[in-house]
C-alpha positions, -999 to 999 in steps of 0.1 A, spaced: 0 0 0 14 40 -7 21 56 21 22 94 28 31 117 52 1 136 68 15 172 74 30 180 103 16 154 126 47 137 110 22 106 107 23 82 78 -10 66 64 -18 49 38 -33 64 8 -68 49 7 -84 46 45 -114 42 59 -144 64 65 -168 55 89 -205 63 77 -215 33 61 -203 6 86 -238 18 103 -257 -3 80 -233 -34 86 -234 -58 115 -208 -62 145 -192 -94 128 -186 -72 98 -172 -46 112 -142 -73 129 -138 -88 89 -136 -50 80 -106 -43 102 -87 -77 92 -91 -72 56 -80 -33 61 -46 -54 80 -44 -74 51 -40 -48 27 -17 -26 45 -45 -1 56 -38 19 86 -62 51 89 -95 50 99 -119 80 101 -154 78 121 -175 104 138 -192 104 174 -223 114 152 -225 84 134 -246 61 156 -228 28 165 -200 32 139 -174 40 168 -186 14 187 -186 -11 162 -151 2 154 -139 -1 189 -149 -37 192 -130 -46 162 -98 -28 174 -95 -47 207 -67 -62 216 -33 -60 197 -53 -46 159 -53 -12 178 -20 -4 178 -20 -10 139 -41 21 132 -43 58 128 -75 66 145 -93 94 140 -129 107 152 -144 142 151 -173 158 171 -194 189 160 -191 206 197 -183 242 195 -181 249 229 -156 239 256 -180 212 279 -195 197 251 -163 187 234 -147 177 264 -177 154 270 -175 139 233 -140 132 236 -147 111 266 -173 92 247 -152 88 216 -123 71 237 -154 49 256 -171 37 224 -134 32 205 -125 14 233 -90 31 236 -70 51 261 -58 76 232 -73 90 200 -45 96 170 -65 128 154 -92 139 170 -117 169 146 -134 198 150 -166 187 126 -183 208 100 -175 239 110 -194 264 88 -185 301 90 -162 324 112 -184 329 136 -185 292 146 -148 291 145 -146 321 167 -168 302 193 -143 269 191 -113 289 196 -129 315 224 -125 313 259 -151 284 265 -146 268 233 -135 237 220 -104 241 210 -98 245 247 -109 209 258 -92 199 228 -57 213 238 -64 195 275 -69 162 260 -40 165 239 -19 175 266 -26 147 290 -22 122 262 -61 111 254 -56 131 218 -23 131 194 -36 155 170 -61 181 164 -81 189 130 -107 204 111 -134 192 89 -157 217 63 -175 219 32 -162 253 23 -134 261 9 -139 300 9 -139 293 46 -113 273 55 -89 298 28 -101 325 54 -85 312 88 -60 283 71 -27 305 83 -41 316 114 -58 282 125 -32 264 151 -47 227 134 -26 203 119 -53 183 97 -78 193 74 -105 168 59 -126 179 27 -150 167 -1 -133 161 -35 -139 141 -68 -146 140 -103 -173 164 -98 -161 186 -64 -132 203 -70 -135 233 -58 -109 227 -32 -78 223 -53 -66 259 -46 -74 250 -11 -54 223 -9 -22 240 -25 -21 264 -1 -30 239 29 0 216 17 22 247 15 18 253 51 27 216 60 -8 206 71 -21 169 64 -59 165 38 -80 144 44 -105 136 15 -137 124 23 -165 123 -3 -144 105 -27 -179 91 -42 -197 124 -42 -221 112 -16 -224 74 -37 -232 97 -72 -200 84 -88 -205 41 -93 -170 44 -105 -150 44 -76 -120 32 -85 -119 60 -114 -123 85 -88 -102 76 -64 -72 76 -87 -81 114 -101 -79 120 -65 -42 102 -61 -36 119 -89 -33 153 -69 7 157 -51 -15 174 -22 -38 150 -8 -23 129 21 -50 102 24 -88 100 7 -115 76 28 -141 62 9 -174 49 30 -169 8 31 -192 -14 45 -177 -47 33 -145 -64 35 -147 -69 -5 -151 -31 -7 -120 -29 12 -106 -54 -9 -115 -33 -42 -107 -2 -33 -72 -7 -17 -62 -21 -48 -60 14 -59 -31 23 -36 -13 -12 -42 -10 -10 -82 -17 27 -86 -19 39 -127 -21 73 -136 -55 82 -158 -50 81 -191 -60 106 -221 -93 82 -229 -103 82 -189 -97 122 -182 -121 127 -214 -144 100 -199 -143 121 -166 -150 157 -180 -181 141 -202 -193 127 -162 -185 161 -145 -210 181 -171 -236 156 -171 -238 166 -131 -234 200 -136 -270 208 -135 -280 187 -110 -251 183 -83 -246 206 -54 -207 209 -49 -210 227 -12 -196 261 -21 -223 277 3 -227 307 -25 -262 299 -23 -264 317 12 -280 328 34 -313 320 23 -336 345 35 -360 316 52 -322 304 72 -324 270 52 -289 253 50 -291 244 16 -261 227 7 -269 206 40 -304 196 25 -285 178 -4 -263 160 21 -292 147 39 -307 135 4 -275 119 -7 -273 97 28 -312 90 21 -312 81 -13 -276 70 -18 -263 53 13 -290 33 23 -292 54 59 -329 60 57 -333 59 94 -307 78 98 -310 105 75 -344 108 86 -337 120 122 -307 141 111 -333 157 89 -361 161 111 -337 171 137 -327 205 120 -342 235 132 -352 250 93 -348 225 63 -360 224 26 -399 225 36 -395 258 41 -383 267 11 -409 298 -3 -397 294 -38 -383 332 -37 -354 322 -65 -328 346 -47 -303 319 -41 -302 305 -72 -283 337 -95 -257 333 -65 -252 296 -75 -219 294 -98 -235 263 -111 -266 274 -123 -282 246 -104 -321 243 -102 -319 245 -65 -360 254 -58 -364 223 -75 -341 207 -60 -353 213 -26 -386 203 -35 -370 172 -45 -355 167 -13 -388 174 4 -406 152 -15 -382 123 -8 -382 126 28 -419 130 30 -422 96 13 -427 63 36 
């Protein structure tokens, strides 16, 4: 498997890991067939989230014993404030199962004023800093969808990671990544399937290789034959050729008018709908087989795409011209279903 150094945590993964949403869907057995087919092939990082239900803890029982040790584990949280990260942490490291977390992630973190709140006086970057200092954390890292916003506080930020969406379709982070690379940090690519848009995965994952910058890319894998195919991009890797960068521009237009890339240009929206979220939700819904799931996260936001009013003022701001009252209808539609 390719190895490659993740920034300046000095740490050195593997260049296909593991992301941690659709192991939710499995069953516990799976999850320990996971991890020893992830040994097999020389895969050492895994990426999960407190917020994805038992996927830590399915994780955690797979790791026991001496497999832990042959990892890179990272987890993230969403807490912006001080107690409520220090509280995750401590139920990251009881669900994993393990005394000490390798890279632990500030998750989704949308705008300035959010990252304002995680590095106040009672925010999380505090109980962060703790953890790390009495040896519960290694590292500490960033996750978000917008590239205009992480260019905004990347040489201020004190975080050694950064994880991002990229593909065939989402590239609006390659400038992002130039500069983050630059100032030694490690990228993380999640997304590599565009949310499971692209059936291609092995195409995708190789554009994304392709790139100098990237330190590691984590496709969703539920399977241990998932595993199996998808690490055999970073055992025999082959740059694209001519015919497959033509085959991927004809796939990139043909989402054009109907794929949200997460720029966030599209906001605010005057009703306070997160609309690139409303796609996201979609995609687990109709893409990763996480009804359940995506139902609750859905339900569970304050505003979402019922409230859309049809207005049209987003949709000039969109740099991709996309259809986005209809698509929010669309999204409303599918979750009002069954």
């Amino acid at each position: 498997m390719i190895k490659r150094r993740l920034g300046k945590t000095e740490l050195t993964v593997s260049s296909i890991g593991f992301g941690g949403i659709p192991i939710q869907r499995a069953q516990p057995d799976q999850a320990v067939a996971i991890i020893d087919q992830m040994i097999e092939e020389g895969m050492n990082f895994i990426d999960t989230a407190i917020g994805y239900t038992v996927s830590e803890s399915y994780i955690g029982n797979a790791l026991k014993g001496d497999k832990r040790d042959q990892f890179i584990l990272a987890t993230k949280s969403p807490a912006k404030d001080y107690e409520g990260m220090k509280a995750d942490i401590e139920k990251s490291l009881k669900a994993l199962q393990t005394d000490y977390i390798d890279l632990y992630q500030c998750h989704l973190v949308k705008s300035r004023e959010q990252y304002e709140q995680i590095m106040g006086e009672n925010g999380a970057y505090k109980a962060m800093l703790e953890a790390k200092d009495s040896g519960k954390i290694g590292h500490i890292g960033i996750t978000a969808h917008s590239a205009e916003f992480l260019m905004e506080v990347l040489e201020e930020m004190p975080f050694e990671t950064i994880q991002f969406p990229y593909n065939l379709v989402e590239r609006q982070g390659e400038k992002l990544f130039e500069r983050a690379k630059a100032l030694d940090l490690g990228i993380i690519i999640m997304k590599p399937m565009a949310g499971g848009a692209i059936e291609n995965g092995s195409l995708s994952l190789r554009f994304i290789l392709e790139n100098p910058n990237i330190s590691v890319v984590i496709p969703g894998m539920e399977t241990p034959e998932l595993v199996k195919k998808n690490a055999a991009v970073g055992h025999d890797f082959k740059p694209l050729t001519e015919a497959e960068q033509a085959e991927i521009e004809v796939f990139k237009n043909q989402m054009g008018n109907q794929f949200c890339r997460r720029c966030g240009y599209c906001l605010p929206c005057i009703q306070g709908i997160d609309i690139p979220t409303q796609f996201i939700m979609e995609g687990y819904l109709t893409r990763y087989g996480l009804g359940s799931w995506a139902k609750e996260r859905y339900a569970g936001q304050a505003i979402n795409a019922s409230a859309c009013i049809k207005c049209g003022v987003c949709e000039p701001k969109c740099p991709y011209d996309l259809p986005i009252r209809a698509m929010l209808e669309r999204v409303q539609h599918n979750f009002a279903k069954g």
